[in-house]
C-alpha positions as CSV (number, residue, x, y, z in Angstrom):
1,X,-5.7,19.2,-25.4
2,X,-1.6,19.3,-25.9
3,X,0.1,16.0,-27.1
4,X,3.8,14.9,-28.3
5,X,3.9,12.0,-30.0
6,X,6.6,10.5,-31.8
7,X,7.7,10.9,-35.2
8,X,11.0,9.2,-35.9
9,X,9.9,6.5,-38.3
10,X,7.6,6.3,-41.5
11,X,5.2,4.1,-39.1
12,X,5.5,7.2,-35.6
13,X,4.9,9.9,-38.8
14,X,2.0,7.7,-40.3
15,X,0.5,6.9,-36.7
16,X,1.2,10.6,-36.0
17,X,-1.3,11.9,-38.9
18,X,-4.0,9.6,-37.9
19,X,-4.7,10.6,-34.5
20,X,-4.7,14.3,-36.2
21,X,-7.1,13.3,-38.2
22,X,-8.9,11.4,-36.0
23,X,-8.9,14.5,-33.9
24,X,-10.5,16.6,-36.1
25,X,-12.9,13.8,-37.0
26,X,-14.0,14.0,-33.5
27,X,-15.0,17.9,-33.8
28,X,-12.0,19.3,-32.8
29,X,-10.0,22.0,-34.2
30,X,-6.4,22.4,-34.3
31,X,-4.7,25.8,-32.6
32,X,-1.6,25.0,-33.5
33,X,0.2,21.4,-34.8
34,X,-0.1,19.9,-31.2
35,X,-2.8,21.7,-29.8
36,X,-6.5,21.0,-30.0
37,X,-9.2,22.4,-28.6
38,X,-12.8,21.7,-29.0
39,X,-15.6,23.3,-26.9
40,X,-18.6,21.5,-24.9
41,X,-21.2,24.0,-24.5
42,X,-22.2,21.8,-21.0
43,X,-18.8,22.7,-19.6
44,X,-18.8,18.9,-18.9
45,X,-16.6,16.8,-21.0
46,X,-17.5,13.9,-23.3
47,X,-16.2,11.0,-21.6
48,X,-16.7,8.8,-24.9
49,X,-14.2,11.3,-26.4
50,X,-11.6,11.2,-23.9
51,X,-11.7,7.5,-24.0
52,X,-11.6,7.5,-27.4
53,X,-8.6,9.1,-27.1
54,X,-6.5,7.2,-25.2
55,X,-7.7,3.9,-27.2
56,X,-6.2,5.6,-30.3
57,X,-3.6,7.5,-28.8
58,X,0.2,6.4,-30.5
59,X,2.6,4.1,-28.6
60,X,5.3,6.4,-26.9
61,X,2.6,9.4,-27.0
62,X,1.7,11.8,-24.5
63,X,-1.7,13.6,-23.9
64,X,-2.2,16.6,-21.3
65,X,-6.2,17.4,-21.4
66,X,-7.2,21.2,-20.1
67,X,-10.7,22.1,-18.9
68,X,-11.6,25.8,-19.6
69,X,-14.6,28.0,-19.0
70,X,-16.1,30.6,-21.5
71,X,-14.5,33.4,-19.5
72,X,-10.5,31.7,-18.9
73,X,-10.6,31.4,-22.9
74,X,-11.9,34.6,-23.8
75,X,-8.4,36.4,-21.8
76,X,-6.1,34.5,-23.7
77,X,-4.2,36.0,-25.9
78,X,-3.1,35.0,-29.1
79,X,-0.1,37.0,-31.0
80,X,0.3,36.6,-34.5
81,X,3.4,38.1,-36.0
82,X,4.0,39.9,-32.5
83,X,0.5,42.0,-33.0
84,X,-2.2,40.7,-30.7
85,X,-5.2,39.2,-32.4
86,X,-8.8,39.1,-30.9
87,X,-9.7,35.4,-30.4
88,X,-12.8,33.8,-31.4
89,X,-15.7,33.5,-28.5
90,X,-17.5,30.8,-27.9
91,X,-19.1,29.2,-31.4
92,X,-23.2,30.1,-31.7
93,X,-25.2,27.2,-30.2
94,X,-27.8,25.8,-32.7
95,X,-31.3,24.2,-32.2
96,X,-32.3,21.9,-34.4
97,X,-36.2,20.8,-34.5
């Protein structure tokens, strides 16, 4: 997921903060500052997730969400520093008894 949210005022910066964190909270992990991404091993998508997104989601802020299989991820490419870097696959799926 990609948002903007606003972050002119102590209260858009505060607000701002919180839905990261709530983000994270949620299981995601960040990419970059406005980017998100959290895997659903299903390939369906947790509709309590996305709805609690929108409940929490910042007056004035904006929310793109982005399905991806396995195999769209793993051709991305991520530069850091202008050298390509291999991306992580998909994390290791645990069973617990």
């Amino acid at each position: 997921m990609m948002f903007d949210l606003p972050v002119e005022t102590k209260k858009q910066r505060r607000e701002a903060t919180r839905f990261r964190n709530d983000l994270l909270d949620w299981g995601f992990c960040m990419v970059q500052f406005s980017v998100y991404v959290k895997y659903w091993p299903t390939g369906g998508q947790d509709h309590a997730t996305l709805r609690a997104i929108k409940t929490h989601l910042p007056e004035g802020g904006q929310v793109r969400v982005l399905a991806l299989t396995d195999r769209q991820w793993a051709t991305g490419l991520r530069f850091d520093n202008a050298k390509p870097r291999k991306e992580a696959g998909a994390p290791e799926q645990l069973m617990i008894f």
